[in-house]
TORVO-545574 format. One line per field, with one value per residue (C-alpha): residue number from 1; x, y, z; residue in one letter; chain. Coordinates in nm, 2 decimals, always signed. Layout:
# residues N
n = (NUM,...) .
east = (X,...) .
north = (Y,...) .
up = (Z,...) .
res = (A,...) .
chain = (A,...) .
//
This chain:
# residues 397
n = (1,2,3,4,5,6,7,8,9,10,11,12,13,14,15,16,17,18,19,20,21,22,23,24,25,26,27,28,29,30,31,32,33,34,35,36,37,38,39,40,41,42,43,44,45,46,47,48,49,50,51,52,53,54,55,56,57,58,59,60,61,62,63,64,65,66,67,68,69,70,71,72,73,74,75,76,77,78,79,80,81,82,83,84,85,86,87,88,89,90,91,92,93,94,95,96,97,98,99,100,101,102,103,104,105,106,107,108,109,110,111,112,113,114,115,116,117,118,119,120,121,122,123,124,125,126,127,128,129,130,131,132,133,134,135,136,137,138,139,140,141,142,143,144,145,146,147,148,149,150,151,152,153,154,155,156,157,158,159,160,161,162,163,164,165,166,167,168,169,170,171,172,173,174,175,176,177,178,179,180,181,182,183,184,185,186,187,188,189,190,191,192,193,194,195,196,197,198,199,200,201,202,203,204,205,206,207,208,209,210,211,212,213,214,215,216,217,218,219,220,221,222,223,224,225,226,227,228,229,230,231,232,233,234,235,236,237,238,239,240,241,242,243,244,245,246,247,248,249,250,251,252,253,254,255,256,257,258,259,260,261,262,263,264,265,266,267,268,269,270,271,272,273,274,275,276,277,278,279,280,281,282,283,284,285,286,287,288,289,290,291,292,293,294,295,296,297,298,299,300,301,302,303,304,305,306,307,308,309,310,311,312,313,314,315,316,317,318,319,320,321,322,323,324,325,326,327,328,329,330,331,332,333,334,335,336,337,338,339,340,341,342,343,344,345,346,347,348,349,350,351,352,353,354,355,356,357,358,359,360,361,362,363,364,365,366,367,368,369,370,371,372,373,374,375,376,377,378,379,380,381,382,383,384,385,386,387,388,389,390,391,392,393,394,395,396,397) .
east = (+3.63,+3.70,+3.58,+3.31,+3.56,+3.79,+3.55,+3.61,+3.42,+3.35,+3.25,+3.60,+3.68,+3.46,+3.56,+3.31,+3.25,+3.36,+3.65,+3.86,+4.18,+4.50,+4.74,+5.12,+5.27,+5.63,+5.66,+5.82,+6.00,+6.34,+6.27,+6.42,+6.71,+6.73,+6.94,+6.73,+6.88,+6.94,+6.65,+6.44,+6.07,+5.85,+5.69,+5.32,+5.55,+5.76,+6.08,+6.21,+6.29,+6.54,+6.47,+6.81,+6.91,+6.52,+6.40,+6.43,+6.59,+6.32,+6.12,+5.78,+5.65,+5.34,+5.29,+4.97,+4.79,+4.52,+4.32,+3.99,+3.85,+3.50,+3.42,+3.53,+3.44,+3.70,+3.82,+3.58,+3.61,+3.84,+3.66,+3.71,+4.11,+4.22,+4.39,+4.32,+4.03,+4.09,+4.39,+4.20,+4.15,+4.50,+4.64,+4.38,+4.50,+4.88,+4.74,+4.58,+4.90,+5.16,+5.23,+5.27,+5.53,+5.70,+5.75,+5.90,+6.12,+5.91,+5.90,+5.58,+5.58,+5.34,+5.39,+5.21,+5.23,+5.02,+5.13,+5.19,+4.92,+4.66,+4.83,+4.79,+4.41,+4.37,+4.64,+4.46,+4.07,+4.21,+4.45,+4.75,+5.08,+5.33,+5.49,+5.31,+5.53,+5.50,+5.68,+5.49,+5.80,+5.79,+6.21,+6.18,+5.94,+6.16,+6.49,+6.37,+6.10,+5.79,+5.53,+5.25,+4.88,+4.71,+4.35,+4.15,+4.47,+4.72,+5.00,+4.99,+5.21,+5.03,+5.00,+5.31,+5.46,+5.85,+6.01,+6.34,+6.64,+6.88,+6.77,+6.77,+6.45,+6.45,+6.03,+5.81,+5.42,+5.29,+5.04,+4.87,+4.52,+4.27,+4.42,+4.28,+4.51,+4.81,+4.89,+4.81,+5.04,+5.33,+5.37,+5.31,+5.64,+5.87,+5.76,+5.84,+6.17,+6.29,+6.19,+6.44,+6.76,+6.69,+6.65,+6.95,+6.95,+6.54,+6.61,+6.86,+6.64,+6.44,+6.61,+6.79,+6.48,+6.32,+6.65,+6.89,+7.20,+7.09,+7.38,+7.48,+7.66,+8.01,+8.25,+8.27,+8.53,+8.71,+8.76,+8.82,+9.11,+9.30,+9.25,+9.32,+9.65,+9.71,+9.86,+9.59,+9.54,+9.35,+9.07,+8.80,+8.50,+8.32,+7.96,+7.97,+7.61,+7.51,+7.85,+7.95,+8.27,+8.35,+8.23,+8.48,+8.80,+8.72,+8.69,+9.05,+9.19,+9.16,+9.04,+8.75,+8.54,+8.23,+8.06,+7.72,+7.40,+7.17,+7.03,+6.89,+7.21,+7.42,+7.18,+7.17,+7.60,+7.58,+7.35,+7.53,+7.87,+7.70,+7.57,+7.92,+8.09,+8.32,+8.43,+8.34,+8.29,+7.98,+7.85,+7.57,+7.71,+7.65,+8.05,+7.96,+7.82,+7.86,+8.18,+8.49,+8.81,+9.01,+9.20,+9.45,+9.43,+9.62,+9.35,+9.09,+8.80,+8.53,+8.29,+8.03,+7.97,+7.86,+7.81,+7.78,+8.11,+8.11,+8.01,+8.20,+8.56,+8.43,+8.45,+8.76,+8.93,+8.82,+8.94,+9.28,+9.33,+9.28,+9.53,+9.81,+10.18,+10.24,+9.85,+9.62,+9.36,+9.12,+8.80,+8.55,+8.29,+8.07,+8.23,+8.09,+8.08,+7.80,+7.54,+7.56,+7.71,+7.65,+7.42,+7.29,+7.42,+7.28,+7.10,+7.26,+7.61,+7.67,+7.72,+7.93,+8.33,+8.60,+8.94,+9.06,+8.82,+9.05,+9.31,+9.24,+9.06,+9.36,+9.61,+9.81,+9.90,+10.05,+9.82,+9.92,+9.63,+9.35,+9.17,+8.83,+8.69,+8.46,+8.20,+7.99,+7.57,+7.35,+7.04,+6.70,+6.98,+7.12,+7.48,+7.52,+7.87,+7.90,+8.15,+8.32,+8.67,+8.90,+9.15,+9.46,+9.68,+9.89,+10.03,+10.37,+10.59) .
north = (+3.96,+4.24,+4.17,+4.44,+4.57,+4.68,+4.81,+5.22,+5.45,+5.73,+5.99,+5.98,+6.04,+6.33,+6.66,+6.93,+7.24,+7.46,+7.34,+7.62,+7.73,+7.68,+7.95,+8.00,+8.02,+7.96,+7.62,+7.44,+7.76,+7.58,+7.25,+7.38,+7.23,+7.03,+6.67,+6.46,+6.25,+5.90,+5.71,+5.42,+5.48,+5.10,+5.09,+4.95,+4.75,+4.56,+4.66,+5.00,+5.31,+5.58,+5.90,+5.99,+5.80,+5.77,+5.85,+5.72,+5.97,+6.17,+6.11,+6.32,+6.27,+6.37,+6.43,+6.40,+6.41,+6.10,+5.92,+5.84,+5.50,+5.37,+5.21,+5.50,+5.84,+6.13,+6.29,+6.60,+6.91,+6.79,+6.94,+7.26,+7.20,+7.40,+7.16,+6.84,+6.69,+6.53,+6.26,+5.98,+6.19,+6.28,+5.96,+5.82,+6.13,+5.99,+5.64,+5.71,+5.92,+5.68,+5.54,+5.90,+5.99,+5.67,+5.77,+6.04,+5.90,+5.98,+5.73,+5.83,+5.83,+5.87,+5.97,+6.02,+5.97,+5.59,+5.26,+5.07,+4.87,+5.13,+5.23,+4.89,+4.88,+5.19,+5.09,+4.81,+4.95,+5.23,+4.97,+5.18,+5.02,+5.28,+5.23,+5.43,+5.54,+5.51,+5.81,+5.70,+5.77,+6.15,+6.03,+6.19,+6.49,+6.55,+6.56,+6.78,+6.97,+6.90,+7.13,+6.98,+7.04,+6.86,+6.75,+6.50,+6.49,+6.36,+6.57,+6.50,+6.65,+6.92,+6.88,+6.92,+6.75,+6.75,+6.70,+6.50,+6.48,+6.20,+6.25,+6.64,+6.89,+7.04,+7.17,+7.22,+7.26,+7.40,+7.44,+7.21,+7.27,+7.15,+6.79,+6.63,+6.84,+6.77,+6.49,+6.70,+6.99,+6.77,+6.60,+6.89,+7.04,+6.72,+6.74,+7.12,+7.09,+6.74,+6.99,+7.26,+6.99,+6.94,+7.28,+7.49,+7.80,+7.81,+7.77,+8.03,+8.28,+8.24,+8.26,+8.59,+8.73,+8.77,+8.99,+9.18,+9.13,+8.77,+8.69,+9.08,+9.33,+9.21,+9.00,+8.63,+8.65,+8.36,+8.56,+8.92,+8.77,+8.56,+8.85,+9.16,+9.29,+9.19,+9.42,+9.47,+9.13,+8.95,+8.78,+8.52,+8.49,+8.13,+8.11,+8.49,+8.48,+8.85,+8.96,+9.04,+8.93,+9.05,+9.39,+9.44,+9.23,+9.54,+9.79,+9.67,+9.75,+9.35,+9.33,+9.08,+8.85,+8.68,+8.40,+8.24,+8.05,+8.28,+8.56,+8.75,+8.69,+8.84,+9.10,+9.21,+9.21,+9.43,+9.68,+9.72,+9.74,+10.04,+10.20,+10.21,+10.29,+9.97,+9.83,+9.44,+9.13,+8.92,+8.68,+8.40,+8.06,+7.67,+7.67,+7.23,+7.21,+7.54,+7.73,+7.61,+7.79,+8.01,+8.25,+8.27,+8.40,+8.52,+8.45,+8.21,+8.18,+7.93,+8.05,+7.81,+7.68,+7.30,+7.07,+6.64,+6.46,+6.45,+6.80,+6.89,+6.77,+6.87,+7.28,+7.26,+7.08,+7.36,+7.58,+7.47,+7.48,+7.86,+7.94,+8.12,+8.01,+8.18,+8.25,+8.17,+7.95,+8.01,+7.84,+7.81,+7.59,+7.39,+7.11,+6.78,+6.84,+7.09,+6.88,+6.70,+6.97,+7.31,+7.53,+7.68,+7.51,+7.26,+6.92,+6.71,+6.49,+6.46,+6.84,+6.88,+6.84,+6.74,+6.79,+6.49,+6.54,+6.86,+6.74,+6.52,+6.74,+6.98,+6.75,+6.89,+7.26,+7.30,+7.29,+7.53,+7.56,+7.31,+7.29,+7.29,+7.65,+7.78,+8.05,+8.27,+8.29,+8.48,+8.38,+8.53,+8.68,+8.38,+8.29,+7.95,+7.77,+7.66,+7.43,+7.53,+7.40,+7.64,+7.59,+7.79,+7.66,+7.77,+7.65,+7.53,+7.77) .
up = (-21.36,-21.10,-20.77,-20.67,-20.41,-20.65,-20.91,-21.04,-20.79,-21.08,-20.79,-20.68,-21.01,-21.05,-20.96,-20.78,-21.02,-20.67,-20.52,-20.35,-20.53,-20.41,-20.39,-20.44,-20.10,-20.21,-20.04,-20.30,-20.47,-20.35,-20.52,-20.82,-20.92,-20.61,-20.68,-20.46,-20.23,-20.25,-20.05,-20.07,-20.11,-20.13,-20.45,-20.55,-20.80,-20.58,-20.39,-20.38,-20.57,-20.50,-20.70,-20.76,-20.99,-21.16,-21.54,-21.81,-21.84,-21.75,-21.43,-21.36,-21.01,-20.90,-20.48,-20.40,-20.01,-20.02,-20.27,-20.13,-20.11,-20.18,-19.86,-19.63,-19.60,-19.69,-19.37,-19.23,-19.41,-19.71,-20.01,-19.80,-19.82,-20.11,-20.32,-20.11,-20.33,-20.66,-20.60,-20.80,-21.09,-21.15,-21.12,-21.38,-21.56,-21.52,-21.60,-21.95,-22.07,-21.92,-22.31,-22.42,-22.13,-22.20,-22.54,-22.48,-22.26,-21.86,-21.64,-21.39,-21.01,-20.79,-20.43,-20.10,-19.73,-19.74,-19.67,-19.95,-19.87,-19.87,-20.20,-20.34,-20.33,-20.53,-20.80,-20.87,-20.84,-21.12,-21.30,-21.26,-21.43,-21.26,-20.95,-20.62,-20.39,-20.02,-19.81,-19.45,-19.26,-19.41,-19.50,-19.80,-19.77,-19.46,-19.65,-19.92,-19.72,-19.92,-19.82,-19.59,-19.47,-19.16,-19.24,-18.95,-18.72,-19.01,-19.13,-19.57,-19.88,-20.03,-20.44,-20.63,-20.95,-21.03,-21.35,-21.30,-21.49,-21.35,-21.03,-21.04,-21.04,-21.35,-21.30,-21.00,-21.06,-20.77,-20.65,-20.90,-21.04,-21.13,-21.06,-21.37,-21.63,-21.41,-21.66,-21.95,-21.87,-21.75,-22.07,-22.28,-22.08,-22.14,-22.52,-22.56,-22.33,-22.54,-22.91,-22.75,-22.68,-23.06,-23.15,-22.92,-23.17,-23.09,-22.70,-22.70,-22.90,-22.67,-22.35,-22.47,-22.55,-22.19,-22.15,-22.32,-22.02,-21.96,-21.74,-21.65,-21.82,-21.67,-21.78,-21.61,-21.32,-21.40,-21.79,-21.58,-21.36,-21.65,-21.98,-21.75,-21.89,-22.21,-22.48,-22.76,-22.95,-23.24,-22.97,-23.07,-22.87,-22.91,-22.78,-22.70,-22.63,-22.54,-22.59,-22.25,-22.25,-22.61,-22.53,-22.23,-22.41,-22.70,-22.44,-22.36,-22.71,-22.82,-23.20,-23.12,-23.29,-23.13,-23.28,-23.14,-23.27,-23.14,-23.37,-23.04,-22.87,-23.15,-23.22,-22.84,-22.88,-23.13,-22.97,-22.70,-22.88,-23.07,-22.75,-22.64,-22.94,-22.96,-23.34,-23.27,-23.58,-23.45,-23.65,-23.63,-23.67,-23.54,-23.43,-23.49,-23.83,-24.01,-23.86,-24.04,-23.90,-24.17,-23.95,-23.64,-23.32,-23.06,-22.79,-22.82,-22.53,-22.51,-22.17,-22.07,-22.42,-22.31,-22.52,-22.53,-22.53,-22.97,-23.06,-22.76,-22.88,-23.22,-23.11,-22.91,-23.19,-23.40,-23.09,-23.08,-23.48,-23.52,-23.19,-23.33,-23.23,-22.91,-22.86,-22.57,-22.50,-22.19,-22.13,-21.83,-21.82,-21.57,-21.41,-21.36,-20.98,-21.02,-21.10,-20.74,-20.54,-20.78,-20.86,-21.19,-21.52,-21.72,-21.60,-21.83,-21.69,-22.04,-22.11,-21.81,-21.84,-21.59,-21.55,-21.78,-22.07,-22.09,-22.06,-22.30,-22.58,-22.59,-22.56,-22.84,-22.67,-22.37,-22.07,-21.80,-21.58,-21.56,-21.24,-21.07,-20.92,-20.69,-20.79,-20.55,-20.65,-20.52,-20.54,-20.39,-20.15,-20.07,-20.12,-20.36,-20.52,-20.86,-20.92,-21.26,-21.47,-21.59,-21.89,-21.99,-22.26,-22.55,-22.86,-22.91,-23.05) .
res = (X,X,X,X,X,X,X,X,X,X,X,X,X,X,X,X,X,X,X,X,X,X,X,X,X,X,X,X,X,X,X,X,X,X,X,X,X,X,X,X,X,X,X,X,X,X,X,X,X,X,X,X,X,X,X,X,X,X,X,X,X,X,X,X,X,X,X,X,X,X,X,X,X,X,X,X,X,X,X,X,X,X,X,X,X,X,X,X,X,X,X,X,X,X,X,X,X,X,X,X,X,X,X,X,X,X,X,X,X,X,X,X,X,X,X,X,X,X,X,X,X,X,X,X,X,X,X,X,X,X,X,X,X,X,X,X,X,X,X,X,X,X,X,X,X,X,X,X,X,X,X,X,X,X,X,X,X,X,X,X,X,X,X,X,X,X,X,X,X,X,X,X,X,X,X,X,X,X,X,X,X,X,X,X,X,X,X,X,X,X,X,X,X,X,X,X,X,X,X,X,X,X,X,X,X,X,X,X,X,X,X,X,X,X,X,X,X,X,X,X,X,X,X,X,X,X,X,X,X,X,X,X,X,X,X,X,X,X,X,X,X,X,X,X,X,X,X,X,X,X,X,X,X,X,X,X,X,X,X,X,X,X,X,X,X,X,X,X,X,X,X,X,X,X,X,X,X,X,X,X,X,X,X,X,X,X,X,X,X,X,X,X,X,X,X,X,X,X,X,X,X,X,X,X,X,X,X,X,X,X,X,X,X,X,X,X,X,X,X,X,X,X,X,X,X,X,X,X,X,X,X,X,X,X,X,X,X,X,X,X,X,X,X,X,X,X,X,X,X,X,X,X,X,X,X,X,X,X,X,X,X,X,X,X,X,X,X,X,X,X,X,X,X,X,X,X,X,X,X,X,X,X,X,X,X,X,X,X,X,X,X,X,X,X,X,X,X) .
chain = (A,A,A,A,A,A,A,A,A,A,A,A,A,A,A,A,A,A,A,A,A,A,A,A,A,A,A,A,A,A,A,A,A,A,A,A,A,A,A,A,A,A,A,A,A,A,A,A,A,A,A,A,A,A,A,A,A,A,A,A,A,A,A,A,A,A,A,A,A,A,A,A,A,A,A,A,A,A,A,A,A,A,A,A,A,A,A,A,A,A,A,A,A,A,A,A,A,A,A,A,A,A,A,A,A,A,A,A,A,A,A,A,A,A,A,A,A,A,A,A,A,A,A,A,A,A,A,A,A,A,A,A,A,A,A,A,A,A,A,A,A,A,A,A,A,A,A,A,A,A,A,A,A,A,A,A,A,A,A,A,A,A,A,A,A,A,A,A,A,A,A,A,A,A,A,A,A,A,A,A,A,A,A,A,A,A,A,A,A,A,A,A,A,A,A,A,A,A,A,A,A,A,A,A,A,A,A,A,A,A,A,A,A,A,A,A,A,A,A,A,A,A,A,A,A,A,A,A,A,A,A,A,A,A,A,A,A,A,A,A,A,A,A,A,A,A,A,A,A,A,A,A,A,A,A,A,A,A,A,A,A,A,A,A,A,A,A,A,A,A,A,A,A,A,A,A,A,A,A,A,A,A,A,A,A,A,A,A,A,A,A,A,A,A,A,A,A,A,A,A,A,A,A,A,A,A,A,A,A,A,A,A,A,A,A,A,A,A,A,A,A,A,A,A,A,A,A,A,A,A,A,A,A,A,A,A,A,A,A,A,A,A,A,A,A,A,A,A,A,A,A,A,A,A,A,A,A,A,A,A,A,A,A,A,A,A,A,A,A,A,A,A,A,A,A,A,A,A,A,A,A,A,A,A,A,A,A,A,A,A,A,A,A,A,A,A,A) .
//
C-alpha cells in the first residue's frame, strides 16, 4: 500500500477553467532541426541519458517548468504565469499513453530544471515508468537555448515538447496548451508522420501542394554548373519532382523526360512546361516497384532522390542500365555529413549516402567525380551549409 505521502493529489491534477494563454514568442523557432548535443542528463530511472543518440527511434520530450507537490505551496503568482500551471497533468497525460508511444516506436522524456530527487517523489506519487530528466545545471537548456521564465526568484524552462529522430528535432510544440492534450497531440503527430514513411507518393502530394515552385524555379547549382553546355541530348530526369530541373535542361534544347511519384509534382511540371512553351515527357511512376527501364540515355540525373540503402541501390541500378554508351550520369544528393553538421534534408541516416556507397552502387561505369560539397541556405536571412555528394560517371564505351 502507498504511503499517504505519496498518494495522487487530484488538485494538482486539475486544471483551472482560466488559466492565461501562452503566446508564440519565437523562442524555440530555432529548435527545428537542431541535432542536440551529446550530454548527460540524470534520469529518475537510474544513471544517465544523453539525447543524442535517444529514440527508439523516435524520442518525444516534453520540457516542462515545475510540478507542484502536495505538501508545499506553488510559488506566489504561478497560476498567473502564462503557461506555468499544469505540469502534473501533462505528465499523467504522458504516463497513460506511454504504451501507445511505445508502439509506435517513442520512447518519452520528461525534462525540467529539478533535482532528481525532487523528481523522484513525483514519479512515484503519479506512477510514472519513463525516465524524468534532471537539467539543474541549465547544461542543456544552455547549449540549445531553451527558452526560460523566472517565477519566486528561480530561473525555469518554459513549456515545450520536441519530437526526436536519432537525436535530431524533427517537431517543436511551442508554446504548449492546454498541458493535458500535450500527450494527445504528440502522439497523434508520430502516428501521422510514421503513415507518411509508408506512404511517400501521399507525403509528396502533399508537400507539393502547399506550393507550386517547392524548391524555386531554378535549377539546383550543383545540376546548373555540371549540364551547362551540352549539345542537345536524349536527358532523363529521375525524381523530377516539380520539374525544375527538367524545365531548364529543355530550355537548353535536351529532349527530356521526367519521372516522379507525385501526381501534384508532375502535374505542377507540366504546367509550367506549358506556361513556357517547352515539349517535355513526364510521367507518374514508383522508379522502385513500377518503373522498368526500356530505353537509353545520353544523360541520366538523379537530384536529391533519397532513399534507404535497398530501394536506394535498387534505382541507381536501374540508373546505370538505361545510360547509353558514351552517356552521362550526374547525381546530387544529401550527404551523410548533413545530418550532424547540415541543414535541410531528411532526418533519417539511413536515407543519406556517402562517398563509398557511390562508389560502390555505380561501380560498373566509370566514376569521374565523386566528392562531398558545400551548399549555401538561406534561411530566415540567415546563411546555413548543407553538406551534399555529387556523382559524375559514364558508361564504358
Amino acid at each position: 500500500m502507498l504511503d499517504d505521502a505519496i498518494l495522487p493529489d487530484m488538485t494538482l491534477e486539475k486544471l483551472p477553467d482560466d488559466l492565461p494563454v501562452p503566446i508564440d514568442d519565437g523562442a524555440a523557432d530555432h529548435l527545428l532541426g537542431m541535432h542536440l548535443p551529446p550530454i548527460q542528463l540524470p534520469a529518475t530511472t537510474g544513471g544517465t541519458v544523453d539525447l543524442s543518440g535517444a529514440g527508439a527511434p523516435w524520442a518525444v520530450v516534453y520540457v516542462y517548468p515545475q510540478t507542484g507537490r502536495p505538501d508545499q505551496e506553488s510559488p506566489e503568482g504561478w497560476e498567473q504565469i502564462p503557461g506555468a500551471r499544469g505540469c502534473t497533468p501533462q505528465t499523467c497525460r504522458f504516463r497513460d499513453l506511454e504504451a501507445q508511444f511505445a508502439a509506435a516506436g517513442a520512447q518519452i522524456y520528461g525534462l525540467s530544471v529539478q533535482s532528481t530527487e525532487y523528481q523522484q517523489e513525483m514519479v512515484e506519487r503519479l506512477g510514472v515508468g519513463f525516465p524524468v530528466l534532471s537539467d539543474e545545471a541549465m547544461e542543456l537548456g544552455t547549449a540549445i537555448r531553451l527558452p526560460t521564465l523566472e517565477a519566486a526568484g528561480m530561473t525555469l524552462y518554459k513549456r515545450l515538447t520536441m519530437t526526436l529522430r536519432h537525436g535530431r528535432v524533427e517537431h517543436v510544440m511551442y508554446p504548449v496548451f492546454p498541458p493535458d492534450e500535450n500527450a494527445a497531440t504528440a502522439l497523434a503527430w508520430v502516428r501521422a508522420r510514421i503513415a507518411s514513411k509508408t506512404d511517400p507518393a501521399a507525403t509528396w502530394n502533399e508537400r507539393y501542394a502547399q506550393a507550386t515552385g517547392l524548391y524555386g524555379a531554378e535549377p539546383n547549382q550543383f545540376v546548373l554548373a555540371e549540364l551547362s553546355g551540352l549539345s542537345p541530348r536524349r536527358v532523363l530526369d529521375l525524381g523530377c519532382g516539380q520539374g525544375r530541373n527538367a524545365l531548364w535542361l529543355a530550355a537548353q534544347g535536351h529532349d527530356v523526360t521526367g519521372l516522379d511519384l507525385s501526381e501534384v509534382g508532375i502535374s505542377h511540371a507540366r504546367e509550367l512546361a506549358e506556361v513556357a512553351g517547352l515539349d517535355i515527357e513526364f510521367a507518374v511512376v514508383d522508379l522502385v516497384e513500377e518503373w522498368q527501364p526500356r530505353e537509353e540515355y545520353d544523360v541520366v540525373l538523379l537530384s536529391y532522390i533519397q532513399l534507404p540503402e535497398e530501394k536506394r541501390r535498387v534505382v541507381h541500378a536501374k540508373a546505370a542500365a538505361v545510360l547509353a554508351r558514351g552517356g552521362m550520369l550526374f547525381l546530387v544528393a544529401h550527404h551523410l555529413d548533413n545530418l550532424a553538421h547540415g541543414v535541410g534534408g531528411p532526418p533519417m541516416p539511413e536515407a543519406l549516402f556517402t562517398e563509398d556507397d557511390l562508389a560502390a552502387d555505380f561501380a560498373d561505369l566509370d566514376i569521374e567525380r565523386n566528392e562531398k560539397v558545400l551548399r549555401a541556405v538561406e534561411r530566415d536571412g540567415v546563411t546555413k551549409t548543407a553538406h551534399d555528394v555529387v556523382l559524375r560517371a559514364s558508361r564504358r564505351t
